[in-house]
N, C-alpha and C positions, 0 to 999 in steps of 0.2 A: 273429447279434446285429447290431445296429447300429451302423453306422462311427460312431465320435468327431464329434461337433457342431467344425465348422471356424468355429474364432475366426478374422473379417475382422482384415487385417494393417494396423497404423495406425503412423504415427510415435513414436507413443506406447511400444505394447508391443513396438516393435522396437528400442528405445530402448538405444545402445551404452550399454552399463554400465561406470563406471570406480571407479578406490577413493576418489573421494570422495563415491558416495551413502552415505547416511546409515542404518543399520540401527537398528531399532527398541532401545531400551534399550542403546545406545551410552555405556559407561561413560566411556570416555576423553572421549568428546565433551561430555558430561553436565558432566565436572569441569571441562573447559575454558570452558563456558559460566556454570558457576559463578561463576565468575572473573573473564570479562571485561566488557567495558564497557556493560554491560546489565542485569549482576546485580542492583544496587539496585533496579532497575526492576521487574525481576519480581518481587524479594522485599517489594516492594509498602514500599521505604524511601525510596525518590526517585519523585516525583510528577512525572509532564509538562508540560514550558511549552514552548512553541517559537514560536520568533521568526516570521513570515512577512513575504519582504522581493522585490524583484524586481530586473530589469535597471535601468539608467540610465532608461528613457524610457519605461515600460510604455503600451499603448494603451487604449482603452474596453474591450477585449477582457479586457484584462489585468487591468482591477478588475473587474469582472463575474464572473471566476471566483475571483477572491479574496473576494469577499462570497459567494462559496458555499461554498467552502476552510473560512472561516472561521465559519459553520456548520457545517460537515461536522466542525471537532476544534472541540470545547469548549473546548480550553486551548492555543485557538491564538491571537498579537496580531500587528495588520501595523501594521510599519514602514517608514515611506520613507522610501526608498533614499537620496534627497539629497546621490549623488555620491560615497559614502563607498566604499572598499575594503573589498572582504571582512573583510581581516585585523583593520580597525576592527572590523567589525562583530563577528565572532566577540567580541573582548576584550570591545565594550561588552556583550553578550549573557552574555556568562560570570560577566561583575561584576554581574549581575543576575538570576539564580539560572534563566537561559535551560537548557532540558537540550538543545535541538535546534533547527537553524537550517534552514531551509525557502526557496530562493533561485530565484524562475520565472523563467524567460529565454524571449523571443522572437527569431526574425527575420519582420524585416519586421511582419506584423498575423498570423502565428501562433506559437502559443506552440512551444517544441520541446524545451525542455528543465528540470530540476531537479536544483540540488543540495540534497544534504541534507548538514547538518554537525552530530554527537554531540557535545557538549559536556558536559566541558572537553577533551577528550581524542582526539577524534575515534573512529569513522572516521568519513571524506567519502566519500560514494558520489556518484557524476552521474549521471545518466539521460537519454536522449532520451525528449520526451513527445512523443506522435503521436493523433490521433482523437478531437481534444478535442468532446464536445458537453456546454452548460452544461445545466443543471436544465432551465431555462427554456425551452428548446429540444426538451423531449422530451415527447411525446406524453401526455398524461393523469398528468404528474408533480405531486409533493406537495412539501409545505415541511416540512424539518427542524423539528425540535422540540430545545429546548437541553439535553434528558436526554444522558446519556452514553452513545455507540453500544455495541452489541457490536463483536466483531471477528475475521473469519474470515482464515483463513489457509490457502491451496491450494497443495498440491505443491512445496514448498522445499522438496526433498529432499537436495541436495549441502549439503558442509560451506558452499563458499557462499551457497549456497540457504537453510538456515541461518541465515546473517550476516545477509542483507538481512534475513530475517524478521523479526528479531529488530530490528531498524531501525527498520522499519512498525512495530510493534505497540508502542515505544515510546514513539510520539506519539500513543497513547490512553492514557486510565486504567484499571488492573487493574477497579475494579471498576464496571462497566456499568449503567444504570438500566433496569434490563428493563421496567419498565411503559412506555417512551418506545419500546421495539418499532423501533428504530432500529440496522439492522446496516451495518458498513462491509466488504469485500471487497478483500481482494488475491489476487486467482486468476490462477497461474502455469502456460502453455501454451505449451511450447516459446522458454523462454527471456523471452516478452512478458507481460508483469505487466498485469491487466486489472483498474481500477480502478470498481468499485457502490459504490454507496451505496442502500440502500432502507430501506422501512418495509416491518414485516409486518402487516398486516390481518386480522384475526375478524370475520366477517361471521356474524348470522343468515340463515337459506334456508330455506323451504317447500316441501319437497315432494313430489308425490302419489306413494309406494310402489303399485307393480303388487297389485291383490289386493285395493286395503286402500281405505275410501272418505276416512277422513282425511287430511289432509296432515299432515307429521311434519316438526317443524323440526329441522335440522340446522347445524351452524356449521362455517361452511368457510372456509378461509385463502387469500391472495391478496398477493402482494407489489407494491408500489407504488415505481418507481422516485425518489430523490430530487434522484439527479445533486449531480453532474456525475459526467462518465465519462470517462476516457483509459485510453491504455496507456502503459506507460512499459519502457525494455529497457535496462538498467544497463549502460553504456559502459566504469567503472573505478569501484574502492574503495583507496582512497586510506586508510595509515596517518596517525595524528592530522588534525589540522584542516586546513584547505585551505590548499595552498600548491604555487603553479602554477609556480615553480621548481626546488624541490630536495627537495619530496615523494615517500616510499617508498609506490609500489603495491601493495596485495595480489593485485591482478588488472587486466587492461586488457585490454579487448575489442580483437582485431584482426580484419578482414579474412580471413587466412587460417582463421580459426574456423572461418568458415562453409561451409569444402569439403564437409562431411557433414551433412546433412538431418537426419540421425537421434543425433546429439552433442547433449547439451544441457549449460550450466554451472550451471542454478539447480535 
């Protein structure tokens, strides 16, 4: 007989397993998600609005990807900044039926960071952003249409993995305008969250089957990027709203994490 087909070994499926991935039909998990700060959302009772605001001084960089942000979510509005502190911002945001605060930060002329803040309640997650290219910038790309995206979601497998997802997919709406062919991506690879946006394309084609003298038309699909595109790798989540003194962490990325290649926390 035949020796066993040898699976090539990847970071992936050698991937140390601990007790917080997540197993399929996870009852205890199930009820706790029930529960928490998200559940209106899915049960399709609370409708998404989220603020989008930035650092003190944003550059040309820094609106240029905001006019694509804010395509890219239907029911996203920007506000500046105007020197105001977070903690204003949250309150004015929550007196005005905000579900989610959206915060871009740069150094220097690039962008490198996002917090996001759940309102009224939190949690605050931060993110390092890295690999930013806008729409505009990429090769044979298309313009959003203002239907409402789908929205996919890759390998949040841990109970944190979980949370954040549950994060993201808040600042869309449950139900999506399929004829606008408009999908938005957060696909998780070791940790770095890679953010698409595209449209999917039906194309008619012509063409000549072996055999046959007609050509035969066929419709074949083709994705079309929309952009913008980054990665983002979640630094800390933070219970309730942000508050950079005496805030209780659910998690904070260290340093020593990263001794093993093959540990992942999302």
């Amino acid at each position: 007989s035949l020796p066993p087909k040898r699976v090539p070994k990847t970071l992936e499926n050698t991937r140390e397993l601990d007790g917080t991935v997540v197993q399929a039909e996870d009852d205890e998990i199930e009820a706790d998600e029930a529960q928490d700060e998200y559940a209106g959302y899915f049960e399709s009772t609370v409708a998404p609005k989220v603020l989008l605001t930035t650092c003190y001084k944003p550059t040309k960089l820094m609106y240029r990807f905001l006019a694509e942000m804010l395509e890219t979510l239907p029911c996203a509005y920007y506000y500046k900044r105007q020197g105001f502190a977070l903690k204003k911002i949250v309150k004015y945001a929550s007196n005005r039926g905000f579900t989610d605060i959206m915060v871009f930060n740069q150094r220097g002329k690039e962008l490198d960071g996002l917090l996001m803040i759940h309102l009224p309640d939190g949690p605050t997650a931060h993110f390092r952003l890295s690999n930013l290219i806008l729409g505009e910038d990429i090769k044979g790309h298309g313009r959003a249409t203002t239907h409402k995206p789908e929205l996919v979601l890759n390998n949040f497998g841990t109970r944190l993995g979980r949370r954040v997802g549950r994060m993201f997919a808040s600042l869309f709406s449950q139900d999506p305008a399929f004829r606008g062919r408009r999908v938005v991506t957060f696909h998780n690879q070791r940790d770095f969250v890679f953010f698409r946006h595209h449209r999917y394309i039906f194309e008619e084609k012509e063409k000549k089957q072996p055999g046959k003298k007609e050509k035969e038309t066929k419709v074949e699909s083709r994705l079309q990027e929309l952009g913008p595109r980054f990665t983002l790798k979640l630094m800390s989540l933070q219970h309730g709203t942000f508050d950079s003194k005496s805030g209780e962490f659910e998690w904070v990325h260290k340093p020593q994490m990263d001794t093993s290649r093959r540990k992942f926390f999302l």
